[in-house]
N, C-alpha and C positions, 0 to 999 in steps of 0.2 A: 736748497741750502743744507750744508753739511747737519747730523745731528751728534751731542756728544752724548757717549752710553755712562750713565753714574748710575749708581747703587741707587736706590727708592729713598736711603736714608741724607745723604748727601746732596740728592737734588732738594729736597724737601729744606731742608736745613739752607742752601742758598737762598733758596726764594724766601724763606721766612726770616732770615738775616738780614736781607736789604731790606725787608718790611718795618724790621725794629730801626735799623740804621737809619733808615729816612723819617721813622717816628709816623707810619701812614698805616691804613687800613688797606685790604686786599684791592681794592679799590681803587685806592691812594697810588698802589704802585703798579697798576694796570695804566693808569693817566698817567705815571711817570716811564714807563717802557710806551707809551703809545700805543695799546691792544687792549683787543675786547678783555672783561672779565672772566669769559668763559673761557677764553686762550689760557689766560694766564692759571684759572683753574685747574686748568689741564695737565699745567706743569707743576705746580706744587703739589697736586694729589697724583702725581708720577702717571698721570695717563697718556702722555705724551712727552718726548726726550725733549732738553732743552738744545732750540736752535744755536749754532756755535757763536753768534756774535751775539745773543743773549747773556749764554751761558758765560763769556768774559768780564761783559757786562757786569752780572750779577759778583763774581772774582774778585773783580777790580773792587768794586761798590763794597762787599762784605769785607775786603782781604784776607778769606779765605783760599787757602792755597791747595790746589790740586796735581798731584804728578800726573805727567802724561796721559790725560785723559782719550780715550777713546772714540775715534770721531768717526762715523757709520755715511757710507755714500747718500747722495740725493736722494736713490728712489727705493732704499732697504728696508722701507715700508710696503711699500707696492709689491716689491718680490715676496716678501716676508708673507705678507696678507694674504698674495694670492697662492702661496704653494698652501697655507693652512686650509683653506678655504674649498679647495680641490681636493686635498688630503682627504675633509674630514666630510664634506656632501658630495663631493664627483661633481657638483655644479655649484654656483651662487645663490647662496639659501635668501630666500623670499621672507621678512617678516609679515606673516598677516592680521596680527595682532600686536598693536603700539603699545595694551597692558602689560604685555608679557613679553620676555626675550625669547632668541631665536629658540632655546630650549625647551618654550612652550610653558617654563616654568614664572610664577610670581616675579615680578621685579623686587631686590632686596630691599631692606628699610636701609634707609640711608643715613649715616652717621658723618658727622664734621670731624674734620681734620684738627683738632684739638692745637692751640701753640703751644710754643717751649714755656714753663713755667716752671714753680719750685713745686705745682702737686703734683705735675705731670712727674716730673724727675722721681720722688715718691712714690708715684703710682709704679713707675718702671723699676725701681728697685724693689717693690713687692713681690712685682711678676718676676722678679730676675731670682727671687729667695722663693717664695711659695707659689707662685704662679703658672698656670701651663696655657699652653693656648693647640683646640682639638676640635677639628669638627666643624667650624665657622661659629665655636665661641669661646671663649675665656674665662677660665675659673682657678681662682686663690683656695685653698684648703687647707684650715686652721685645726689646731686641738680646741677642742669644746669647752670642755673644762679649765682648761689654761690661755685661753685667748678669745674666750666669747665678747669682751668689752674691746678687746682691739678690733677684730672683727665687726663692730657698729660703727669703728671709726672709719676701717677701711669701706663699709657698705656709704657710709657718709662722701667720703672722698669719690667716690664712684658717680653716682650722684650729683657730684659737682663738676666733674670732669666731662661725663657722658649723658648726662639726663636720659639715662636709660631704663628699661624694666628690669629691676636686680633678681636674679631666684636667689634662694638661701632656701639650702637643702642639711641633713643632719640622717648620714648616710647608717641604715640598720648595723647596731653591733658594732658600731664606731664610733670612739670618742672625740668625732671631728666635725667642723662645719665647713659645709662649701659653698662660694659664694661664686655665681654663674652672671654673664652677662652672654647673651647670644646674638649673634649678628654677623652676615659673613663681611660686611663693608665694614663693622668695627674691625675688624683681623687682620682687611686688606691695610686699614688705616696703624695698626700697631706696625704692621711687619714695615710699613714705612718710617717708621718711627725708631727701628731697630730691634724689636724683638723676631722669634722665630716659631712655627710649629713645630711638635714631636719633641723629643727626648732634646732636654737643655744641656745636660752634661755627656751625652754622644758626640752632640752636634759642637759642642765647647764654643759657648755660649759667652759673648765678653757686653762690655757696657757700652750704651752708643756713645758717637764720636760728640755729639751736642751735648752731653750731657758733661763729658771731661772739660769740654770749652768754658767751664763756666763752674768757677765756686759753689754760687749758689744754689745749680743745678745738682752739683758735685756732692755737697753736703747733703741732701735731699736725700737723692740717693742713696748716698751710705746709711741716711738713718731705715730710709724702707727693707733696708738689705739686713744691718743688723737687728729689726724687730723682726722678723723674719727667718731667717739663718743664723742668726746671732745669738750669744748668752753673757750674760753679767754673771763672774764670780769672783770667790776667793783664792786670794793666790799664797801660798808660801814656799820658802825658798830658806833651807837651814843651810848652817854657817859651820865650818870647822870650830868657832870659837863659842859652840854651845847655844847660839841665840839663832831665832826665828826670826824673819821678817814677813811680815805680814801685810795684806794688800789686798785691792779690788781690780779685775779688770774685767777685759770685756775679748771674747773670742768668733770667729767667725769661722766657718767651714763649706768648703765648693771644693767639688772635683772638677772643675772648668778651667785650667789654667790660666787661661786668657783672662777670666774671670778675677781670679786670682791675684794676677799682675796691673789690672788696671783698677783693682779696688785698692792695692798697696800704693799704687802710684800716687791715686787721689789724697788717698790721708799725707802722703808724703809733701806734696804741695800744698796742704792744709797746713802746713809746716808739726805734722805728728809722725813719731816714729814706732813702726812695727817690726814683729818679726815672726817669721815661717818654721812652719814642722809641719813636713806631709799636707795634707789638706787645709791646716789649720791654721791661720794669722791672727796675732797677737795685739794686745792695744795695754800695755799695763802704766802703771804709776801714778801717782796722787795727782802731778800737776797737768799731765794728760787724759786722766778721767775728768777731770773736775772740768778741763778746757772743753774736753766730748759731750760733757752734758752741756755746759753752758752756749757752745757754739753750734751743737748739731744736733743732742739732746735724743730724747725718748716718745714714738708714740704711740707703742704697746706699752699699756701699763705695767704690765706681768715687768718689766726689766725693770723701768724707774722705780715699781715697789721693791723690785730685788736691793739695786741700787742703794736706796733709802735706807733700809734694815743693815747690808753691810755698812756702810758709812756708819751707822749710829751701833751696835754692836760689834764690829767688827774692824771696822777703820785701818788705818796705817799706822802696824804696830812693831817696833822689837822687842822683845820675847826672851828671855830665857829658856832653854829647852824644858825645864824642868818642871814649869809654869806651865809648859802648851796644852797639856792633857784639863789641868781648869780652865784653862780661858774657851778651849774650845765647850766646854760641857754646858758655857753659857751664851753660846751662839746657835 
């Protein structure tokens, strides 16, 4: 049977879309495709391509739409396998030991394939602002002194996502903390998810496709991205006619353009409007912060205390020019 070749993030994301659609467990939709659980494992943890009249299937079920998908002959595993395999021992390697892989090495700890959720979204916009992924493991790197209490939240979330062993490291001569999770099968499971190794603004780095499918997702996101990349401040903006206006907003900064464009998109379907200079996108006005907090909010403290203090010091104000020099001397 034909197989169709998709992206790690795309197969993962159909199989997990008919799971919600049908309201079942992985289980649920192994009796509903007719096949083992281990098959269907196979195919949501991308170890195996999905069969073409699966993969319809699953299309048709989600109403996910896919252009031209990529459909690989019958046996382009068998060739596949066998030129690697020649390649890399000149013959068919014998495992003599079922503890360990053909490498001789430990078999890895094994990590679950996390669903789509609103911490998950969260968690991927953290990685997407502070996060790196190096080595077969994962680490966020905060200021110490300016984000140590976000940092328990993010070590929290972690925790809840991955019931993993955390390190939380506080690197010499640096006022920063870093917060490590290692595992090479967690890495394989992010990169499924849509994230990438190595340099994020090289590689121009954009937001997965699951995550723009969905509000709630969408929201998540942005808020992991702006407590992370992100800043609450004041804005002014003088006038020919002598007066100041005054204001709070909120700014975001990525060299990823791709990045860029689907973080603008998202607020824009949020029904919020921004706007660009160089790296830097824009979120201003009373009735657009006030909706940011309320609808998508803060959860690094360091911004909502920002936040707080402008609103009650500083607020949305017209000015005379002549005024600005006191009013500022009391903020």
């Amino acid at each position: 049977m034909a197989r169709v070749l998709l992206s790690k993030e795309i197969q993962y994301q159909l199989c997990f879309s008919a799971r919600e659609k049908l309201e079942v467990n992985w289980a649920g939709l192994a009796r509903y495709f007719q096949i083992s659980s281990s098959t269907l494992a196979n195919w949501y943890k991308c170890k195996r391509l999905l069969p073409q009249e699966i993969f319809l299937n699953l299309a048709r079920l989600t109403g996910i739409s896919i252009q031209n998908p990529k459909l690989l002959k019958d046996n382009w595993g068998q060739v596949k396998g066998g030129k690697l395999v020649w390649l890399r021992y000149g013959r068919r390697p014998v495992n003599k030991n079922p503890g360990h892989n053909k490498s001789g090495a430990s078999l890895a700890k094994k990590f679950s394939l996390p669903g789509f959720s609103k911490d998950l979204a969260e968690f991927m916009g953290i990685m997407l602002g502070d996060g790196g992924i190096d080595k077969g493991q994962i680490s966020i790197t905060l200021g110490c002194s300016t984000d140590y209490q976000y940092a328990q939240y993010i070590i929290k979330l972690l925790q809840k996502l991955f019931a993993a062993r955390i390190g939380i490291y506080y690197p010499k001569k640096q006022d920063t903390i870093r917060i490590r999770i290692s595992g090479i099968n967690l890495v394989k499971n992010l990169f499924i998810l849509g994230l990438i190794k190595g340099n994020k603004i090289r590689q121009q780095i954009d937001i997965p496709v699951w995550i723009k499918q969905n509000d709630d997702y969408a929201k998540s996101c942005i808020r992991g991205l702006i407590d992370t990349d992100g800043c609450v401040h004041r804005k002014v903006r003088k006038t020919r006619n002598s007066f100041e206006y005054r204001s709070i907003g909120i700014t975001f900064c990525s060299a990823s353009r791709p990045l860029q464009k689907s973080f603008m998109k998202l607020l824009d379907n949020l029904g919020f409007k921004t706007a660009i200079s160089g790296y830097t996108i824009y979120l201003c006005g009373e009735e657009q912060m006030r909706r940011y907090v309320d609808e998508i909010g803060f959860s690094n403290p360091k911004h909502l205390s920002r936040y707080k203090v402008f609103l009650r010091d500083y607020g949305w104000k017209k000015l005379p020019q002549k005024n600005c020099t006191q009013m500022l001397s009391t903020v």
